[in-house]
N, C-alpha and C positions, 0 to 999 in steps of 0.2 A: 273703323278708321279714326274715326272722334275719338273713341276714350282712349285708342293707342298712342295719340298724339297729346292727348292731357296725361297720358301715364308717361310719357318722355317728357312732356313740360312740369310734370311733380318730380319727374326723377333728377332732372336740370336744376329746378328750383332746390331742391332738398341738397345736390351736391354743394352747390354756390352755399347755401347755406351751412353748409358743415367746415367748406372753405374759411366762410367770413367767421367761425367759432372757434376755426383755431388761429385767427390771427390777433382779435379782441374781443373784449367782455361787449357781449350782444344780447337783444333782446329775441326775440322769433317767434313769430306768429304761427300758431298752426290751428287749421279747420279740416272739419271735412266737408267738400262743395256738396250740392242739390245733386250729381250725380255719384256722389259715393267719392269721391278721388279727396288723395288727402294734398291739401293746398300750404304752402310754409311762406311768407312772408314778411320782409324787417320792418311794414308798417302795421297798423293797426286794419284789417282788413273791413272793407263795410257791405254786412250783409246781414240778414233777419235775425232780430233778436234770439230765435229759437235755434240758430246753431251754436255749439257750444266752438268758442276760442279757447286754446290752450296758449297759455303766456311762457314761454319756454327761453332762461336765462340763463347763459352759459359764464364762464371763468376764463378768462386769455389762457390760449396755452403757455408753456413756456420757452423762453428763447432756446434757441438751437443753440447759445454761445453760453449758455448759464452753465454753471458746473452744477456736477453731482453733488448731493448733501452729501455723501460719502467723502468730499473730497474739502468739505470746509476746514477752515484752518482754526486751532482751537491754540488762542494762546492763554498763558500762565499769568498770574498775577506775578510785576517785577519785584527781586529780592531786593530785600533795604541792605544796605551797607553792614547793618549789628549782623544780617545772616549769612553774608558774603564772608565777613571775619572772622565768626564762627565756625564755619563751614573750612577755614583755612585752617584754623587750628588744630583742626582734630586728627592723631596720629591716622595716617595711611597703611590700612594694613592691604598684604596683598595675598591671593589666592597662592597655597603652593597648585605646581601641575601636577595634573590625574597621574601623570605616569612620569616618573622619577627616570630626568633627562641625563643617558648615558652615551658616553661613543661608543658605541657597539665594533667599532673597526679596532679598538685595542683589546676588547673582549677576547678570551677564547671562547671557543665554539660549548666548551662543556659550563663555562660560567654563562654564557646564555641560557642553553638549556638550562640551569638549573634557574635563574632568572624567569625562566618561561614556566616552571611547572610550582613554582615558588606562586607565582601570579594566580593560575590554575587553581593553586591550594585556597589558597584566599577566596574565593568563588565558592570551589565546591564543597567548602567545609561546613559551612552553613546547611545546606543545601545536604547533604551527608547527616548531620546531624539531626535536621528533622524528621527523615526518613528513620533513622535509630531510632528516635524518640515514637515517630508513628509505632513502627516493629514492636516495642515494649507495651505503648497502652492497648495494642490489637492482641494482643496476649500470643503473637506470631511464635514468639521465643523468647528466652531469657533476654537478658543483657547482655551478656558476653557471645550469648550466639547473636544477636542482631545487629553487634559491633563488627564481628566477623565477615557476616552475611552483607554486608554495608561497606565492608573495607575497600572494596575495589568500586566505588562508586564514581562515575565521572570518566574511568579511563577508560580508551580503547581498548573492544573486544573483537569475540568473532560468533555467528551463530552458529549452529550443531550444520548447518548447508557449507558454513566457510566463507557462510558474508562480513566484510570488514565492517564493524560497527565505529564511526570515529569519535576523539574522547570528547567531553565538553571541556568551551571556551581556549581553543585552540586557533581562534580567532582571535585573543586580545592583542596588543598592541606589541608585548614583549615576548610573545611566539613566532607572531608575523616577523619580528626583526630579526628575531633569533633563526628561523626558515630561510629570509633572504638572503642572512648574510654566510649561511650555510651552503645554500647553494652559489652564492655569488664566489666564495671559497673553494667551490667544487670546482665551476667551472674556471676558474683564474687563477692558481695556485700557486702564492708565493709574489702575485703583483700588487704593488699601490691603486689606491683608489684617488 
């Protein structure tokens, strides 16, 4: 019954003391007593030279209100006037857009498509051509057969079962419009949008 109640007064003692370490820089004593129990207190404890103290010095934690290092603010050194002027001076060039902005509602439907496969070509031709060029240095076939062999490359097929293969980048920007506005066609024909 003795050591279980020094084992709940080390375990008391040891909690308090982990308390007072997260709230400031502390000093904590720690022994072990003449019965084996390990002892923690904030004073210097007085007992026979032959047990050994351990001097145990913690750090505050820190505040609950502190921000993240992740969230410091990092400013710039301010610009002088000569780079604000300069900075005004210099011609403004601007990005053209990725995709060359048309009304598609005065489109016909065959100048989209051709829009849309126009696009397609620009993708796959690259793409087309290093396969040719692979075909040639594999010694697969000539040149004219591996141009041949290559020509239909990128567009929808079908397998020898009759599965629909679909073509690439019939996702771009100017298929999808050229698609909606086909079927938007389909289904409303002959109305304003």
């Amino acid at each position: 019954m003795v050591k279980s109640t020094k084992f709940l007064v080390a375990i008391g003692v040891m909690l308090t003391a982990a308390c007072a370490i997260t709230h400031a820089q502390q000093t904590v004593y720690k022994w072990v007593d003449e019965d084996g129990v390990i002892q923690f207190s904030d004073e210097p404890p007085k007992v026979s030279p032959d047990i050994k103290v351990e001097m145990i010095t913690t750090d505050p934690a820190p505040h609950q209100s502190a921000a993240p290092r992740s969230q410091a603010t990092v400013r710039s050194n301010p610009r002088t006037k000569t780079q604000v002027e300069s900075e005004s001076m210099q011609p403004q060039t601007q990005m053209p857009p990725l995709v060359e902005q048309v009304d598609v509602k005065k489109m016909s439907l065959e100048e989209l498509d051709h829009r849309c496969e126009d696009a397609r070509e620009n993708m796959i031709a690259p793409l087309r051509a290093a396969e040719i060029k692979k075909c040639i240095q594999t010694g697969t076939g000539d040149q004219a057969w591996c141009k041949s062999f290559w020509a239909d490359y990128g567009a929808s097929s079908r397998t020898p079962s009759g599965e629909f293969i679909p073509g690439m980048f019939y996702d771009l920007p100017e298929c999808t419009e050229a698609w909606e506005e086909r079927n938007y066609r389909g289904l409303y024909p002959g109305r304003d949008r």
